[in-house]
N, C-alpha and C positions, 0 to 999 in steps of 0.2 A: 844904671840898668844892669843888670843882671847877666849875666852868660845866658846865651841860649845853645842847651845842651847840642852838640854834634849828633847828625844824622848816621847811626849806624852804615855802615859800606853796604851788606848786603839789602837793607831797604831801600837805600837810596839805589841800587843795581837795579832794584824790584822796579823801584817806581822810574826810573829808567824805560827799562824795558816795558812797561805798561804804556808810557807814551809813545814809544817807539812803535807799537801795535797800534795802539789808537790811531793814529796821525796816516799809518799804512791800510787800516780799516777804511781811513776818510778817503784817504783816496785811490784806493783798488778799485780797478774798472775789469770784469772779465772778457768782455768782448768789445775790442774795438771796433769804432764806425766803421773805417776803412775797410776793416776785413771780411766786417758781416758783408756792406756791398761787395765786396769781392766775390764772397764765396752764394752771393744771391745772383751776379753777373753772371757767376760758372753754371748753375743750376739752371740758368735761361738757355743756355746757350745748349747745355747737353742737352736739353730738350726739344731744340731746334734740329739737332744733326741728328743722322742717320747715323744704327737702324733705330733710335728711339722715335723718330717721326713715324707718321702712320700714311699712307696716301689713301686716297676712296676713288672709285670712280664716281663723281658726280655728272657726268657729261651730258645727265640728260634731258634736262630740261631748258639749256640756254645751250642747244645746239641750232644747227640750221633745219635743221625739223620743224621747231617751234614757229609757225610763223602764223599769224593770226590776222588774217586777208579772206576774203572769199570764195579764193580756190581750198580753203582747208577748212572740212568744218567742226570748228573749233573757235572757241570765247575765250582763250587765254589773253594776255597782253605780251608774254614773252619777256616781261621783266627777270634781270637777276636778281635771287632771292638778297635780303641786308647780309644774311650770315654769311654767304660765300663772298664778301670782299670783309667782313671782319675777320674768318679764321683764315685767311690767305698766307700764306708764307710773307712774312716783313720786305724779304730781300726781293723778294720774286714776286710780286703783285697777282692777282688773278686780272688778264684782257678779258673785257665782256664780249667773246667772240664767239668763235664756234668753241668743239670739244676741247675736252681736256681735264685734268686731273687736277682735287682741290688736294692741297697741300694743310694740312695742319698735324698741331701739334697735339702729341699724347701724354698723358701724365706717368705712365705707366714703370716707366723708366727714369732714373736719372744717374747721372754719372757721380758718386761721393769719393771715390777713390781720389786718397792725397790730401781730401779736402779737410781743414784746420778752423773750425770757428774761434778758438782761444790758439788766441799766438803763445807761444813755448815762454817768454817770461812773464806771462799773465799766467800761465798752468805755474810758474814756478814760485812765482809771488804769493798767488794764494795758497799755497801749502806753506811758505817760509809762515805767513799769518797764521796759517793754523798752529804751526811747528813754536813759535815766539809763543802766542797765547795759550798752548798743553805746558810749556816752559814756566810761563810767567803764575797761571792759576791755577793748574793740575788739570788732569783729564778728568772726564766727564762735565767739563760748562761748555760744550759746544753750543748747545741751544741759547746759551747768554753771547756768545759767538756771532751767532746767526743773526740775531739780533741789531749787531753793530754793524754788519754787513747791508742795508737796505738803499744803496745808492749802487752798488757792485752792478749792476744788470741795469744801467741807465739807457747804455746803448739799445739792450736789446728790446727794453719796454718802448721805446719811443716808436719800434719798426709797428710793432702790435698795437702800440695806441693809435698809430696814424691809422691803422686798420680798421679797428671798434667803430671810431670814427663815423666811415662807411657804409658800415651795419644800418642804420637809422631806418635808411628808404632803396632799397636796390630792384630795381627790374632787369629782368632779363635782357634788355639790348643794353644797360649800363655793368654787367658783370663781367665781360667782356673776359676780363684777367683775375678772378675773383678763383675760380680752379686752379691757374697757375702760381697764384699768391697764397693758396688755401695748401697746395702740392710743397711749393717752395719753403715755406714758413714750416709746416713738419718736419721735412728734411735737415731744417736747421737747427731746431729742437732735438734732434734724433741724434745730428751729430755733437750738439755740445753737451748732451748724456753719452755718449759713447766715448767722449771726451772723459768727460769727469766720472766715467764708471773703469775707466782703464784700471784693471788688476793691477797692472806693471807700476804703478804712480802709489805716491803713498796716502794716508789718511780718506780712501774709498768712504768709508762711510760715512764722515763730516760730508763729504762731496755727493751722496744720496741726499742725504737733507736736506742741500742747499739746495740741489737740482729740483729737489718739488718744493723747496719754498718759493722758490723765484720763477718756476715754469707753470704754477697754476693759473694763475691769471691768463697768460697765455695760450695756455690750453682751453680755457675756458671763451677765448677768441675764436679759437678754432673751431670746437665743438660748434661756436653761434655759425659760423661759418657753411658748415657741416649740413646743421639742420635749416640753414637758410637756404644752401642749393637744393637741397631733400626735398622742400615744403612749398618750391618755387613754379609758380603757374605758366608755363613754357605755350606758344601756339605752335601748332603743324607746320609752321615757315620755320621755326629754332630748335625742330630736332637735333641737327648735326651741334650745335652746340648747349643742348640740353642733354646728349648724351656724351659729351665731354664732359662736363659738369658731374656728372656721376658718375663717370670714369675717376676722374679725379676723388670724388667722394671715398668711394666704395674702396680702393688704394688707401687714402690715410688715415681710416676711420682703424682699420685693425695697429697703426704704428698709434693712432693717438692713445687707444687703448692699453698700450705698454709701455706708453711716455711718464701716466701716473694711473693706475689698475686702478686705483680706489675711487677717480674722479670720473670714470664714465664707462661704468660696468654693463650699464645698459643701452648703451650709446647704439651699436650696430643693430638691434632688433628695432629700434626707435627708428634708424636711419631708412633700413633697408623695407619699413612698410610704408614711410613717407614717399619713399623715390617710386614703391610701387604703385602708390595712387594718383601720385603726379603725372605718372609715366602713363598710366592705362588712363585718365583724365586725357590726356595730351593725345595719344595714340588711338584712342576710342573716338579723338573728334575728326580724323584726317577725312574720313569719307562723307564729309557734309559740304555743299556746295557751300561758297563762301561770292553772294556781290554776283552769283549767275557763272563764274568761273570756273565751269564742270573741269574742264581739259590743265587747267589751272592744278586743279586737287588733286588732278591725274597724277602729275608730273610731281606734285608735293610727298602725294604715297608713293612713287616709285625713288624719289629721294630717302625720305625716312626709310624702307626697308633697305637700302643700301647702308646709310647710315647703321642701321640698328643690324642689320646682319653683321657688320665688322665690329660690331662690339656684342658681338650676339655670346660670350663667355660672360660680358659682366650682366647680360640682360636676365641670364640663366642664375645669376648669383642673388638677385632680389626679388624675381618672380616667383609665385607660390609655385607648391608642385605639383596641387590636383588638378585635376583634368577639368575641371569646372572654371577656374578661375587662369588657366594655364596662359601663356604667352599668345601657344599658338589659338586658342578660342579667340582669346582679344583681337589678334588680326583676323582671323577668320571674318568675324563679326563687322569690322573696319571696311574688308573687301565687299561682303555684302551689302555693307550702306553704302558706299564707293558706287557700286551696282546701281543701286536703289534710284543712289543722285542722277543716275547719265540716264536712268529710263525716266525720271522727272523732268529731267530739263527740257526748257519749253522749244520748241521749235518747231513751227508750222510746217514746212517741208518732210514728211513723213521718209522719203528716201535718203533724204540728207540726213536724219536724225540717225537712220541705221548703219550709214557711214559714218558718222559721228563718237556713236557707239564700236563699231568695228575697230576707228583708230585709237580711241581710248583704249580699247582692250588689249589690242594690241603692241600699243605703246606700254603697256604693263610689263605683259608677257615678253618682250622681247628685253627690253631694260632689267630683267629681274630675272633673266633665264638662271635658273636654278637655284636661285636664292630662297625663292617662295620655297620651291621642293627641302631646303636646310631649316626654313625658321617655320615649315607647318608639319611637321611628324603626321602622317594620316592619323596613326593610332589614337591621337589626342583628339582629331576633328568627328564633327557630326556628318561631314559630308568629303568627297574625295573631290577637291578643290577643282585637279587638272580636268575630270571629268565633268565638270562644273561648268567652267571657261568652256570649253570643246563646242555643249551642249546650247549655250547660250551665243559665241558665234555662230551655230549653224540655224539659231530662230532668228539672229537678226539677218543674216545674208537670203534667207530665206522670205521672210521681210521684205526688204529691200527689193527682189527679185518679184516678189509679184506686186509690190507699190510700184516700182520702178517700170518694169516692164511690161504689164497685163495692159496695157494700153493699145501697143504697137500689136499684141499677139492676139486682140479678139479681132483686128482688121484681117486675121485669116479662118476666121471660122466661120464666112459664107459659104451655103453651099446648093447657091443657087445656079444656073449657069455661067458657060466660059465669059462671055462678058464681065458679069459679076466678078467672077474672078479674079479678072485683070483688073478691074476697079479693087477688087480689094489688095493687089499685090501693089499700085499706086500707094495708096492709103497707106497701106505698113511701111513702104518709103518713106512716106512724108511723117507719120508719125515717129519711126525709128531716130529718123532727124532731129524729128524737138525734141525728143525724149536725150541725142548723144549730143545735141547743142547746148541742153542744159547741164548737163552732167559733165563737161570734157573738160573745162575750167576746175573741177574738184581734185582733192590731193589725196593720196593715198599713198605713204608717207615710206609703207612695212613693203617692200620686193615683195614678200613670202606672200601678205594678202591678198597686195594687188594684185596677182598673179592667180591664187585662188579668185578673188571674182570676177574677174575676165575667166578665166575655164566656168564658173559655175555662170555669167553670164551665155555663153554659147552655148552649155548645156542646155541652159533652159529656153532657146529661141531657136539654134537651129532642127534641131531635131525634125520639129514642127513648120520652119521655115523648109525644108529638103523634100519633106515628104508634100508640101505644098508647089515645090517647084518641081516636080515629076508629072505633074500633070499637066507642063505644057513642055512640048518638043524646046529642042535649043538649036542652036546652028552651026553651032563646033568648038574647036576646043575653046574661043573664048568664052563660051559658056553664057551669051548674049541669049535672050529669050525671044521669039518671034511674036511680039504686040504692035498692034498696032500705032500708027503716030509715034512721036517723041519720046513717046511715056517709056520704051523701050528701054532709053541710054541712063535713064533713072536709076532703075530695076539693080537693085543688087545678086549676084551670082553668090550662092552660097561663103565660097573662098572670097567673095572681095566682103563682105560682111562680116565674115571671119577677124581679118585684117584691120578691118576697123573698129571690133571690137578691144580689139589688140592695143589698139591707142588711148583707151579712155584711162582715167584719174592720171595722167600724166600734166593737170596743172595749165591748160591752154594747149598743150602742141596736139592733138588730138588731130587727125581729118578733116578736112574742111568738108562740111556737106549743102546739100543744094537745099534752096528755099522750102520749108516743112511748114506742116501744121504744129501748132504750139498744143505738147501733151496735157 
């Protein structure tokens, strides 16, 4: 055989070092498993703690208010909504008790400071690779580079593919962590570009290319992501985390868009009219009786505007601007059929239904004291809301007032002789009776109400009660009227009728009164 000619030194160096690359190609990893869960443990957590948490009041509708019995008239069941024990604080449970404060989490915020997606000999590795193959082939074959690099980003594909995953079929009570994971996953992308865009480090622009070759796909999760919370059918019970869900959105939509410019240029216009139709879909339907549960929907509209007033900057970020199709029309519109429902709902007792109505209202108005005034600008409405309300408590108590009482009060407009007379001050006795025997069991929940109708109850009865009791002498300071027989100790004196009107909607503790005619 022959000699086989000796391998030159510096080729044999070359092809050296070519396998020496290759073999470091094969197994260069940029992010380790361990570090990504770290630094997605961290991201959880600063999302937990103060002040990036957010608190709401929600107290209002699984308070002791809510009770759904006889004395209240009111169809609710008093159930806690599902959302308030899924977005509860982990550590701290929500008790289905009285008041209290729901605790959840905001996307708004997170803590990056410190935090390392690529450990420092994974940053150093891959630039010796870059640094071995400018060596080995000359500069300019990065892109043949890039090329041998397609296992580098195993770990981080794997977090995203268990994600896509997901995508298939999601409903809103399975998305649960779908915001946090959509917030999280950004943040992670953002830092291992702010990684590898580092000035101070060398070969930056190898490190641009690689970052959008291997972050597309990724992004392209997120985007699904994006538009899948955006385009998602939410009901009046999953506002509070329907409007987390686009908190979260409307936050990573402008980093996605700087992650790779070229790959979702039209992304936020696309977002922000999906989330608007969702939202005004969702929010357009609160004020529809749902299963006969007027007091129910009550208590669901005065949660959503709680909710959406504390996110009332991002509501502002995707709502149109003209006045036609504005935030504040939409609720406007919401309140009115709100309205619409409690004067539909059925219920044969005419007096009851105006009480009914009164605690609805005023369960609004008291739970949302000045909120409605922040999220309806008069300027934007057709009508001036509070003047609204005002007007529409004074037709129902009014209402009320001659359903309720026109009973008891024609038993004094005899005006035949003194006999008659006493016969008819009996009469208003005993009718007054049936009339606070059935009513004294009712709840009336608002101080400030009850209080108004008790004063607008004696308005409307003594007046006419006093100027009827002048026409017969009394017998002193008790204020006892001179009839004859029994009938006498009956007889209310103006001040003790006073007194007992003083006791009604107190729920049962009311007066006890003597045997009546039933109203």
């Amino acid at each position: 055989m022959g000699n086989v000619p000796a391998m030159p030194a510096h080729v044999f160096q070359t092809a050296q070092e070519n396998h020496v690359v290759a073999v470091a190609e094969e197994t260069f990893s940029l992010c380790d498993v361990g570090r990504l869960s770290q630094v997605i443990r961290k991201l959880h957590r600063s999302i937990e703690q103060h002040p990036h948490s957010k608190q709401a009041d929600t107290t209002c509708c699984v308070s002791a208010e809510r009770r759904s019995n006889d004395s209240y008239p009111s169809s609710d069941d008093g159930d806690v909504p599902e959302w308030r024990l899924h977005f509860s604080n982990r550590a701290n449970p929500l008790p289905v008790t009285d008041k209290r404060q729901l605790h959840y989490r905001s996307h708004m915020y997170m803590e990056t400071e410190g935090l390392e997606c690529i450990l420092p000999d994974h940053m150093a590795q891959l630039e010796d690779i870059v640094r071995h193959h400018t060596l080995a082939v000359g500069p300019g074959y990065e892109e043949e580079l890039l090329q041998h690099l397609p296992h580098s980003t195993d770990a981080l594909t794997s977090l995203f593919n268990e994600l896509e995953i997901r995508l298939t079929s999601i409903s809103p009570s399975e998305c649960e962590d779908f915001p946090i994971r959509l917030k999280t996953y950004t943040e992670l992308l953002c830092l291992i570009k702010g990684q590898l865009y580092d000035e101070s480090r060398p070969f930056r622009e190898f490190k641009i290319g690689y970052f959008a070759q291997f972050a597309k796909h990724p992004i392209e999760i997120l985007v699904k992501i994006a538009l899948l919370l955006s385009n998602m059918e939410w009901s009046v019970t999953e506002i509070c985390p329907m409007m987390l869900a686009y908190e979260a959105v409307m936050d990573v939509v402008p980093l996605i868009q700087k992650l790779i410019p070229s790959e979702s240029d039209d992304l936020l216009p696309e977002i922000k009219s999906n989330i608007w139709e969702s939202f005004r879909k969702t929010v357009g339907s609160m004020g529809d009786p749902r299963d006969g549960a007027i007091h129910s929907v009550t208590c669901s509209l005065v949660d959503s505007v709680k909710s959406i007033h504390s996110h009332k900057e991002l509501v502002q970020s995707f709502a149109p601007d003209d006045d036609c199709h504005s935030f504040g029309n939409l609720l406007s519109g919401v309140i009115g059929r709100w309205i619409s429902a409690l004067e539909k709902h059925p219920m044969s007792d005419s007096r009851r239904k105006n009480i009914f109505m009164l605690n609805n209202m005023s369960h609004l108005k008291g739970k949302t004291n000045g909120l409605l005034d922040d999220l309806l600008p008069q300027q934007h409405l057709d009508f001036a809301y509070p003047d609204y309300f005002k007007l529409l408590t004074d037709i129902w108590i009014q209402g009320y007032l001659v359903d309720a009482w026109k009973p008891a009060l024609s038993c004094l407009s005899c005006k035949s002789w003194w006999v008659s007379r006493h016969s008819s001050l009996v009469k208003f006795t005993s009718t007054f009776n049936g009339i606070f025997d059935h009513q004294k069991t009712w709840v009336v929940p608002d101080p400030a109400l009850r209080e108004t109708l008790r004063v607008r109850i004696k308005g409307h009865i003594l007046p006419t009660y006093r100027a009827f009791l002048v026409k017969y002498p009394d017998t002193g300071p008790s204020g006892c009227l001179c009839l004859w027989g029994d009938s006498a100790q009956e007889i209310y004196s103006a001040e003790s009728l006073e007194l007992v009107v003083d006791t009604i909607f107190e729920g049962g503790t009311g007066q006890p009164t003597s045997p009546s005619l039933s109203p």
